[in-house]
C-alpha positions in Angstrom: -47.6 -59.0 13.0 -48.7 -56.8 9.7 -50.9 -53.7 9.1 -54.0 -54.5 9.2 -57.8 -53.0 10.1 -58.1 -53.6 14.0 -61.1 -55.0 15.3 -61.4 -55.5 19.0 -62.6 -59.5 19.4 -65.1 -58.6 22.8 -66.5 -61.8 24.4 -69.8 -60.4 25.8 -71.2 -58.3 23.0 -71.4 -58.4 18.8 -68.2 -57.5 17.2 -67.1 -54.4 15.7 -64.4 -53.0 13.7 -62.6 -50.2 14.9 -60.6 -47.5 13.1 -57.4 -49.0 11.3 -53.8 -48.7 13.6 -50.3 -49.9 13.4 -50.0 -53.2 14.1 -49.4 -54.3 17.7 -45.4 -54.8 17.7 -45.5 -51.2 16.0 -47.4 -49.7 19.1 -45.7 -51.7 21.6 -42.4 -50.4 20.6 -43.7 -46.7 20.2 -45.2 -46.9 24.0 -48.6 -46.1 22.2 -50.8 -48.9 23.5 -52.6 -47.4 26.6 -55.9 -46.1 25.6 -57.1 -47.2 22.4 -59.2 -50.3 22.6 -62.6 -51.8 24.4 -62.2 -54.6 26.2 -65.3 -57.1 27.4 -66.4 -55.8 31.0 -64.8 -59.0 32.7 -61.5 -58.0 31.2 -61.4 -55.1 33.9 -58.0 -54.7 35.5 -56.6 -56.6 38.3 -54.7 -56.3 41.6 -51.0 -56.8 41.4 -51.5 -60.1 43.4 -53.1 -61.5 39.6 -50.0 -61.3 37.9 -47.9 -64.1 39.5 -46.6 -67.6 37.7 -50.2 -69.6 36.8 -49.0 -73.5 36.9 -52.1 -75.0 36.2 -51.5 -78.8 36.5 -55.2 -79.9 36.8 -55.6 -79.6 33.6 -52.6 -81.9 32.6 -54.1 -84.3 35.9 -57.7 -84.6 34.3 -56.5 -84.9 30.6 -54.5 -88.1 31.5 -57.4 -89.3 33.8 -59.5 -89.0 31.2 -57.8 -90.4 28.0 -56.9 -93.3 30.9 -61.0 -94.1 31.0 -61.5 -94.0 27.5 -58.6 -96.4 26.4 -59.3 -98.7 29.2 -63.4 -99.3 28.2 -62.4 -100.2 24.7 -65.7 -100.6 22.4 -67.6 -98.0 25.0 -64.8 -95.4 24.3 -66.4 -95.5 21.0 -69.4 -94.6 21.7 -68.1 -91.6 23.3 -65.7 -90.6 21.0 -68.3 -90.0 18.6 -69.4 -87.1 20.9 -65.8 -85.3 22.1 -63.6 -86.2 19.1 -63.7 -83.1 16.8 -62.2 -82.8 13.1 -58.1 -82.3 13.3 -57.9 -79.2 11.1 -53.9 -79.3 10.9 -53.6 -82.7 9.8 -52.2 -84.1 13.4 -48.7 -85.2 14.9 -46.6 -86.9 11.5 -44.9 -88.4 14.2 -47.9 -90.7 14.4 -48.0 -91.3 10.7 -44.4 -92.0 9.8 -42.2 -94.8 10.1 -38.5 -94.3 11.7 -36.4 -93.2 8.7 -39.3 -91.4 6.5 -37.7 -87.8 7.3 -39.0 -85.8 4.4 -42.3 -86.0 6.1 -40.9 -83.6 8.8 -41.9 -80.2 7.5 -40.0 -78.4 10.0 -38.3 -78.2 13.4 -41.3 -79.2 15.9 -43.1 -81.9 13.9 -41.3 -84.7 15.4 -42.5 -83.3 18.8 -46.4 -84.3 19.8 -47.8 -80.1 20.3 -50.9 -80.5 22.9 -53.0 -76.8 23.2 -54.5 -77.6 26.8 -57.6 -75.0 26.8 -59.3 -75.0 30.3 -62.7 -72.9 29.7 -65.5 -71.9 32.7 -68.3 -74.0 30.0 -71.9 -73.2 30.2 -73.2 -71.4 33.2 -70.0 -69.7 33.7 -69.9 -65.8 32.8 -67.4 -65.5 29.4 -68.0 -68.9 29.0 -65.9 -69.7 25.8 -63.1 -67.9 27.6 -60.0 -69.6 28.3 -58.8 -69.3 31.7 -56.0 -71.8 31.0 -54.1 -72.1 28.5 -50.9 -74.5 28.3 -49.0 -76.1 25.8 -47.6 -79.9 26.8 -44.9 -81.3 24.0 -44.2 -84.8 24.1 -40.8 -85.9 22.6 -41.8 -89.8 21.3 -37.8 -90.2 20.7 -36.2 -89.2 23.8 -39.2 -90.0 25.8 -39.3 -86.3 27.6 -42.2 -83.9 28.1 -41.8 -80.2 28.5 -45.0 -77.4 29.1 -45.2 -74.1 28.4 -47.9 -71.7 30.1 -49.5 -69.5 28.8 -51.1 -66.1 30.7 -54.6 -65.5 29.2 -53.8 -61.4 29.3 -51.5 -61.8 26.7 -52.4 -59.2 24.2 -51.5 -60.7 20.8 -53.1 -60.3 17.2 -56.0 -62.2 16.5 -55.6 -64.5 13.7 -58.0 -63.0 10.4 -58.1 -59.6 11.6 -58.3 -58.0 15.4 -57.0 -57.6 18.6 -57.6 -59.0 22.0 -56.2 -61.1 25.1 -55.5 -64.1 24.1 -57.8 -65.9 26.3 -61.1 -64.2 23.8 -59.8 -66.0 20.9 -61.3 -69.2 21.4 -64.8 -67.1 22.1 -64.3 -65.3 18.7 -63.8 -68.9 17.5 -66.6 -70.4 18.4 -68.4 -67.4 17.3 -67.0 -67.0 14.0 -67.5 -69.9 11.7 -66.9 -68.3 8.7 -63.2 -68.0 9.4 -62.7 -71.2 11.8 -64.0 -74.4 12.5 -64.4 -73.6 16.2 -62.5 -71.8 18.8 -59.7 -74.4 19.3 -58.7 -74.6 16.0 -58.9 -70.4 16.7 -56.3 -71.0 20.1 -54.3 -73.3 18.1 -54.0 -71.0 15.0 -52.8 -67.6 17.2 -50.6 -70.2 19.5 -48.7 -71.6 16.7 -48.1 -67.7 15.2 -46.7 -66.6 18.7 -44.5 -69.9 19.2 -43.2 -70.4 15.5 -44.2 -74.1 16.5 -47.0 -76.4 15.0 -50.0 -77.4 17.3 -51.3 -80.4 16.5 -53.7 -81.5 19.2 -55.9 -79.5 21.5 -57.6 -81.0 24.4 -60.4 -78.3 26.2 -62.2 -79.3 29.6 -64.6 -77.2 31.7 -64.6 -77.0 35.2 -67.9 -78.8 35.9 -66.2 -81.5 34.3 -63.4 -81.8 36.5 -65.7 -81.2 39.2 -68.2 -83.8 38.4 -65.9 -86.4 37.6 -64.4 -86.2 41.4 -67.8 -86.2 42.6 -68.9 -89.3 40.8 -65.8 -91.1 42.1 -66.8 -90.1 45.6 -64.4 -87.3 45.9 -60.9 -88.0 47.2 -59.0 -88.4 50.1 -56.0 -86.1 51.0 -53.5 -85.7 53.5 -52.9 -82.0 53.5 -49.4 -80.8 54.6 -49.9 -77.7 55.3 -52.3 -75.5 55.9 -53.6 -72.8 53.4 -55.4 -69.4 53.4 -55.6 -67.6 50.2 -57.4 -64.5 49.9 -57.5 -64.3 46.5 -58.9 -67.3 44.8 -61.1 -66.3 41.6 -64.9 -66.2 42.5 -66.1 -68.5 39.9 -69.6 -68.9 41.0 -72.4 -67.9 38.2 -72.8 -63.5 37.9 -70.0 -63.4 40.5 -66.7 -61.5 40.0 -63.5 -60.2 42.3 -61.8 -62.9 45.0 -63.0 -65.0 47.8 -60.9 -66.8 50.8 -60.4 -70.1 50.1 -59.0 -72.3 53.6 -57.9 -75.8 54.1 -56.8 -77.1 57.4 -53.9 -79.5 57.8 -54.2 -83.4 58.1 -56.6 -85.7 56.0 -59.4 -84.2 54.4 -62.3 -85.5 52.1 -62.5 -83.4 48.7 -65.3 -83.1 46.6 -64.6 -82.2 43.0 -65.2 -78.1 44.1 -62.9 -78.5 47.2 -60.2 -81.4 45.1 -60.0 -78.2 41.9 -59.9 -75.2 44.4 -56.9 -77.3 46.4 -55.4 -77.6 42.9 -55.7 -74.3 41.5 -55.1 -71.9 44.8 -51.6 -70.1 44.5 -51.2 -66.8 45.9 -50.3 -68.2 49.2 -47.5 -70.5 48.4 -44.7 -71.3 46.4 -45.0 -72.9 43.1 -42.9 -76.2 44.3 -45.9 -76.1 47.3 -48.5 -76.1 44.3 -47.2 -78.9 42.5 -46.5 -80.9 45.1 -50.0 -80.8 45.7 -51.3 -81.4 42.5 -49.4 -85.0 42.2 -51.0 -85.4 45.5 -54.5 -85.0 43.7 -53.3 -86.6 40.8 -52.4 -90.2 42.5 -55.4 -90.0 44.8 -57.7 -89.5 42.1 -55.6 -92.1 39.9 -56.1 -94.5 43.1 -59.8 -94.0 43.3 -61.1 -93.7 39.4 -59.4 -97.4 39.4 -60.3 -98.9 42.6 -62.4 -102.0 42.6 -65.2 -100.1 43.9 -65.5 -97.7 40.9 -64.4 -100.5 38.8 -67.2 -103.1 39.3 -69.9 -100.2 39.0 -71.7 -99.7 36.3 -74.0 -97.4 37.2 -70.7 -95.2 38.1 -69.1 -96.0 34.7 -71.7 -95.2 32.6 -72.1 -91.9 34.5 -68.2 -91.4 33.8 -68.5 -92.0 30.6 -71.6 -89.3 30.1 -69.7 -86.8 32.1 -66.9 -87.0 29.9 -68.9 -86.3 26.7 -70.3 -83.6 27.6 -67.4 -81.8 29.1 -64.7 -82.9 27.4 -63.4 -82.1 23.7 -60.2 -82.9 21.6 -59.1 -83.5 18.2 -56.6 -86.7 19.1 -58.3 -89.1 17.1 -59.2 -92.7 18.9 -56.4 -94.2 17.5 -54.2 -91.5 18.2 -54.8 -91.7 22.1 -54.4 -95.0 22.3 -50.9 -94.7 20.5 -50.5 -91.2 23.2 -51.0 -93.5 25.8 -49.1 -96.4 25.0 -45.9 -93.8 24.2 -46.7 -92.0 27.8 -46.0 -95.2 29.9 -42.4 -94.8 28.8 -42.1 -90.8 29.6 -40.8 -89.7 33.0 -43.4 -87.7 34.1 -42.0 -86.9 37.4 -39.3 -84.7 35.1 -41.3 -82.4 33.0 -39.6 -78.9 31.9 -42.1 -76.1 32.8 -42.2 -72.3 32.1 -44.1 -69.7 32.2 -44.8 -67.1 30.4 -44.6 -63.9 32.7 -43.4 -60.2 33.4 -41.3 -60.8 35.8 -38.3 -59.2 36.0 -37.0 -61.9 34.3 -39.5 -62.5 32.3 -40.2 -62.2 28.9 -43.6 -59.9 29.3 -44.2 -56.7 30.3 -47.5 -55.2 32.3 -49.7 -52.6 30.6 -53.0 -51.7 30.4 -55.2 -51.1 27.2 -58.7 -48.4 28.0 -58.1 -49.6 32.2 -57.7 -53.2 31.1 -54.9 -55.0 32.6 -52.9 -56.8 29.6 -49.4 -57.9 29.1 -47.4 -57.2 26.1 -44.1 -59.0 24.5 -41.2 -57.3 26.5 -39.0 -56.9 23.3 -42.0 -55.8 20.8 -42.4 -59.1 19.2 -42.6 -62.2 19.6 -39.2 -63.4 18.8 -37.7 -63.7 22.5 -40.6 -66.2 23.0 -40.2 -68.2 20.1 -36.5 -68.5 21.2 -37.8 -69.6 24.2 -40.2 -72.3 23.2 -37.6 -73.8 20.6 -35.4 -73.9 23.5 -38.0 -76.2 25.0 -39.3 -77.7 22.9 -36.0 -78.9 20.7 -36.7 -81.1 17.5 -36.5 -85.1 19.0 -34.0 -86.1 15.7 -31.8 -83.1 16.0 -31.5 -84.1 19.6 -31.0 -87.8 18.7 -28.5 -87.1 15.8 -26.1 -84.7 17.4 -24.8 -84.2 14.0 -21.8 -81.5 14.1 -22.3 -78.8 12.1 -19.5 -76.2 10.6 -20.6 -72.6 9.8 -18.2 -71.3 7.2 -18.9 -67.5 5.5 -17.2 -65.2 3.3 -15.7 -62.5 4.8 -18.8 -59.9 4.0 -21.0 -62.4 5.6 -19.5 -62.6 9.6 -22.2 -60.8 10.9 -24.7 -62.8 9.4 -22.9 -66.1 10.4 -23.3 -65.2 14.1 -26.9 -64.3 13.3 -27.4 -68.2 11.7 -25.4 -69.8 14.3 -27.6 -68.2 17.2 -30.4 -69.6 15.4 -29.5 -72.6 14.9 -28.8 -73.2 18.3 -32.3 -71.8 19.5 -33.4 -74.5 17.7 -31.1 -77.4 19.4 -28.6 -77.6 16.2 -25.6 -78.7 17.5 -22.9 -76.1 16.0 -19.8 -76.8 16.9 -17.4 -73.9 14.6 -18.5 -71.2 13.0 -15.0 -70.2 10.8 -14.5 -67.9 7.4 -14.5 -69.5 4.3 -11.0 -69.9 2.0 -10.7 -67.4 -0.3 -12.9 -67.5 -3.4 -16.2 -66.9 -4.7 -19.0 -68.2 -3.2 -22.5 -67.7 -5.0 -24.4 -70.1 -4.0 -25.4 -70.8 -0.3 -24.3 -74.9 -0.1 -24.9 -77.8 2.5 -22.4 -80.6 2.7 -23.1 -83.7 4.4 -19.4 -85.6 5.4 -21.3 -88.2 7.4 -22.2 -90.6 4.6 -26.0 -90.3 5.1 -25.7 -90.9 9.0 -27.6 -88.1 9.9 -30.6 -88.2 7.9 -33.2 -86.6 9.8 -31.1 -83.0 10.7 -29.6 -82.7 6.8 -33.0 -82.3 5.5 -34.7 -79.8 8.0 -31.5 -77.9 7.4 -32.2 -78.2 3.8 -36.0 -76.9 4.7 -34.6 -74.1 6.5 -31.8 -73.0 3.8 -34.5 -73.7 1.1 -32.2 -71.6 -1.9 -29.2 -74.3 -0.5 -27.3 -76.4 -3.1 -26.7 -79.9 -1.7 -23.7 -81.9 -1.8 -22.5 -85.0 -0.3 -18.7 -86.0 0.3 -18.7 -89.4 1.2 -15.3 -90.2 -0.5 -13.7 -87.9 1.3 -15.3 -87.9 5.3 -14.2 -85.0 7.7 -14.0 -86.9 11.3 -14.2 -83.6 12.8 -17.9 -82.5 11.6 -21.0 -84.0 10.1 -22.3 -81.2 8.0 -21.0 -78.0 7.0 -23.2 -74.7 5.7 -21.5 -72.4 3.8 -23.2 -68.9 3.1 -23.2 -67.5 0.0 -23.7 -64.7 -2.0 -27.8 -66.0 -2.5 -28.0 -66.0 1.7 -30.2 -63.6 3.1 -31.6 -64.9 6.4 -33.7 -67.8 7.8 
């Protein structure tokens, strides 16, 4: 985060420029973040009970439902695609455009990943309407077949990208809004996610609650067995002009949902534990699975056509056609039942602090930056090929540069490098940073993102003379300054 002139990025009224500050990891770190900015009026702080871990799987649920429909009515999911499939503005997975053994088309550590933005908005009718009330990241890894998910809390104060402050959650808003500096408020989400993560976002996929809502209700709502009773006093009072909480109950036993009831069963968490909440969303997930798919939906029509209508108007991504149907076919293979999850929260283990900006509840990075969550998410989110290749690596360093050698193997790691010794170097001078690859050209994929990382890096290959011990070895030099 840099100097720059401040704007506050409202989401109910025009947009103003404020007086020019010190950037928001300055102020964070100086304790000087209180009472400075204006916040839109449904920004207002909230009770302690808001601040707990937001798992919201319904989005995930719908988006496979969804992409499901379209690949499965072929030359109709055309005809629909021309209405939710938006330009790709970052040019898209290379995973889908490369064949195995094209490595140089990885820019960095992340593109051999598949980076979903999930943005869940309130859509039209809804107060703060472009506002993003979830926000989750889903990456896919195509080579080891995994899928891990990162949340997101939509208080998170963060630097807007172009200029301004705000939660995170107004960015999309000032997106849409501003289409002099973005396409539209995705590519705006996807922009300021991919700054905070030090990860590319290829993909978004965005879906308004009516959506979810209507789709349910055109299936004929679901059947569920509830386990367990619930009474939450503090489920979001989404209705139109309506703010604060309202009791949401559910009895044991079976129950029929409707799409209002089947999203409020999904979302409600204040009440029980986050294993509870998840149970119950696979719950949702295979009865609404069961029942988009039955023979009864199936043989409809009427039904599908509707399905099809509600999903163009509610539903937008920038996975091309032939990119979901490649998503798809690659997500029959993935264990779903294993996904990594974390979220992003100020606990007190957590990686976020509470704070509140002019009476406006916010959270703020914990260490002043963002670097303890981009450790995080690379921990997460590991490069597939690095994984894959396992490729040993030496550290070796001058004596002057042992500091900085445990600085480079920490990273390195973050990032899923396998480093196996970090040792000093033999006596002698040693100018130029160099990379050595001992395993013959067996480990293709990590020697060049190491090469992208160490960009000033001479490059050498000893396959004459092959260590057994290691695969690669880095040794800093005089031209190292960090990575």
């Amino acid at each position: 985060m840099e100097d720059k002139e401040k704007k506050i990025i409202p989401s109910d009224k025009p947009f103003k420029v404020v007086e020019k500050k010190p950037s928001t990891e300055a102020r964070i770190a100086e304790s000087e973040i209180d009472e400075t900015e204006e916040i839109p009026k449904q920004e207002t702080l909230r009770p302690a009970q808001g601040k707990k871990k937001k798992r919201r799987w319904w989005l995930w649920i719908i988006t496979i439902v969804v992409l499901g429909v379209l690949s499965y009515f072929g030359y109709q999911a055309y005809a629909v695609a021309k209405r939710i499939v938006t330009a790709n503005n970052s040019g898209g997975s290379p995973f889908f455009k490369f064949k195995e053994n094209e490595q140089k088309k990885l820019q960095g550590e992340g593109d051999g990943r598949i980076n979903i933005l999930l943005l869940g908005i309130g859509g039209a009718g809804h107060d703060g309407a472009d506002l993003t009330d979830t926000m989750m990241v889903v990456s896919v890894d195509p080579v080891n077949k995994t899928v891990a998910m990162l949340s997101i809390p939509r208080d998170l104060w963060v630097d807007v990208p172009g200029g301004g402050e705000s939660k995170i959650n107004a960015v999309h808003a000032y997106g849409e809004q501003n289409k002099k500096r973005f396409a539209d408020g995705p590519s705006a989400s996807k922009e300021a996610v991919s700054e905070i993560l030090d990860l590319p976002i290829h993909y978004y996929l965005r879906l308004d609650f009516e959506g979810f809502k209507k789709l349910v209700d055109e299936i004929g709502g679901i059947k569920v067995n509830v386990p367990e009773a619930i009474v939450d006093p503090f489920y979001p009072d989404d209705r139109p002009g309506k703010f604060g909480n309202v009791t949401y109950k559910v009895s044991a036993g079976e129950q029929h949902m409707d799409g209002s009831a089947a999203l409020k069963y999904a979302r409600s968490r204040y009440t029980t534990s986050d294993f509870d909440r998840a149970k119950r969303q696979q719950i949702i997930l295979k009865a609404i699975k069961e029942k988009a798919l039955s023979v009864g939906i199936m043989a409809n029509p009427a039904k599908l056509s509707t399905m099809m209508n509600i999903i163009g108007d509610h539903f937008r991504t920038d996975l091309q056609l032939w990119e979901m149907e490649r998503f798809l076919t690659l997500m029959r293979d993935v264990n779903t039942q294993e996904i990594a999850h974390r979220v992003l929260e100020d606990s007190e283990e957590g990686l976020l602090k509470s704070s509140n900006i002019n009476g406006a509840y916010v959270l703020l990075p914990r260490s002043g930056n963002y670097k303890e969550i981009q450790a995080l998410a690379h921990s997460i989110f590991m490069e597939p090929y690095i994984l894959k290749e396992k490729a040993r690596i030496e550290i070796q360093y001058p004596a002057k540069k042992s500091a900085q050698a445990k600085q480079v193997e920490a990273r390195l790691k973050e990032f899923g490098y396998n480093v196996v010794s970090v040792v000093q170097a033999p006596a002698g001078t040693y100018a130029e940073t160099t990379i050595t690859d001992y395993s013959n050209g067996a480990k293709p994929y990590t020697f060049d993102l190491l090469k992208n990382r160490f960009k000033d890096a001479k490059l050498l290959s000893d396959g004459n003379n092959v260590r057994t011990d290691v695969d690669i070895t880095i040794i800093l030099g005089d031209n190292f300054k960090e990575i």
